[in-house]
N, C-alpha and C positions, 0 to 999 in steps of 0.2 A: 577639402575639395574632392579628396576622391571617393567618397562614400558618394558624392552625384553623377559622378562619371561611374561606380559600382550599379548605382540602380539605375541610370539609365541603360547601362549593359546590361541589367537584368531584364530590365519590359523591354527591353529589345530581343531577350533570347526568348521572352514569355510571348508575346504578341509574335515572336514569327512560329513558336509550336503551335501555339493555337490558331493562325490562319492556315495554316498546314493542313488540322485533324478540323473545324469549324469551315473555312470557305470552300466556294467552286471555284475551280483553276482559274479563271477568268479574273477573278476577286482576288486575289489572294493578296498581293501588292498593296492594295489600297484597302484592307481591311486591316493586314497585317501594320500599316500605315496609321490607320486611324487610333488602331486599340495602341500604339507606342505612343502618340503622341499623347493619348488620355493616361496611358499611363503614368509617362513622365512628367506630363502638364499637372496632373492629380497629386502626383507625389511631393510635388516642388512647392503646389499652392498650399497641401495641408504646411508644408512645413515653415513654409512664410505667414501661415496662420499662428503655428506656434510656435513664432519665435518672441515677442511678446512676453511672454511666461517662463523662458527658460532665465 
């Protein structure tokens, strides 16, 4: 359990540098918002993709 609570702390740290140096102040929140949730969303579906084969 904690290697998902490891990567969602990571696209959490990644998604808020990159709304930092990427959006306009006004965005920030909700860009930094969208790219965590595709992060985390993205990382959780491959790996329910491949669990199947392990």
């Amino acid at each position: 359990m904690f290697h998902v609570a490891h990567m969602l702390l990571f696209s959490g740290l990644l998604s808020a540098f990159f709304a930092l140096i990427a959006a306009r102040r006004g965005r920030r929140l909700r860009y930094g918002l969208i790219l965590w949730a595709a992060l985390g969303g993205g990382g959780i579906l491959v790996s329910l993709l491949m669990f199947p084969f392990s």
